[in-house]
C-alpha positions in Angstrom: 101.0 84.9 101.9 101.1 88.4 102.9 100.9 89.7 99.5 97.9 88.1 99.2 96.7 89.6 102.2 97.0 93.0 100.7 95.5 92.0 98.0 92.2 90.9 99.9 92.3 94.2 101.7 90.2 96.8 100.2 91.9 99.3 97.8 91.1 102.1 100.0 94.7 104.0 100.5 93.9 104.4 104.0 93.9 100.9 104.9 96.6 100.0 103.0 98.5 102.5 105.1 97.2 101.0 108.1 98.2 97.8 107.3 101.7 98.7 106.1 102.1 100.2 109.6 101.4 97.3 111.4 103.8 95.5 109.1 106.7 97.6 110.2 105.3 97.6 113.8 105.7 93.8 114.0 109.1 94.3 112.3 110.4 96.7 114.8 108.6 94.9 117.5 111.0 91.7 115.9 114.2 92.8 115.7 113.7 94.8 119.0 113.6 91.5 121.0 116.3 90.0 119.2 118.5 92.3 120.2 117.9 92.5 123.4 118.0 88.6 123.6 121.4 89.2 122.2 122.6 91.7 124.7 121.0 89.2 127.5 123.6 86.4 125.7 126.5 89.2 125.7 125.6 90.1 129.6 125.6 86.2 130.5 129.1 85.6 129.4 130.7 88.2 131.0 129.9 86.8 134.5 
């Protein structure tokens, strides 16, 4: 599906770029959460 995507997307480097960084925004964005929903688990069971 998402190589698809980048396929649709122009071939202009620039966009490609654009949309990479997006990519790895929504990954960060991800794991960030998880983690922190993890740490929230960790807290909870110490009281």
């Amino acid at each position: 599906m998402a190589g698809n995507l980048l396929m649709s997307i122009s071939q202009d480097e620039n966009e490609h770029a654009v949309f990479r960084s997006r990519r790895m925004y929504e990954s960060d964005l991800i794991s960030n959460l998880a983690t922190a929903e993890d740490v929230g688990r960790k807290e909870e069971k110490k009281m």
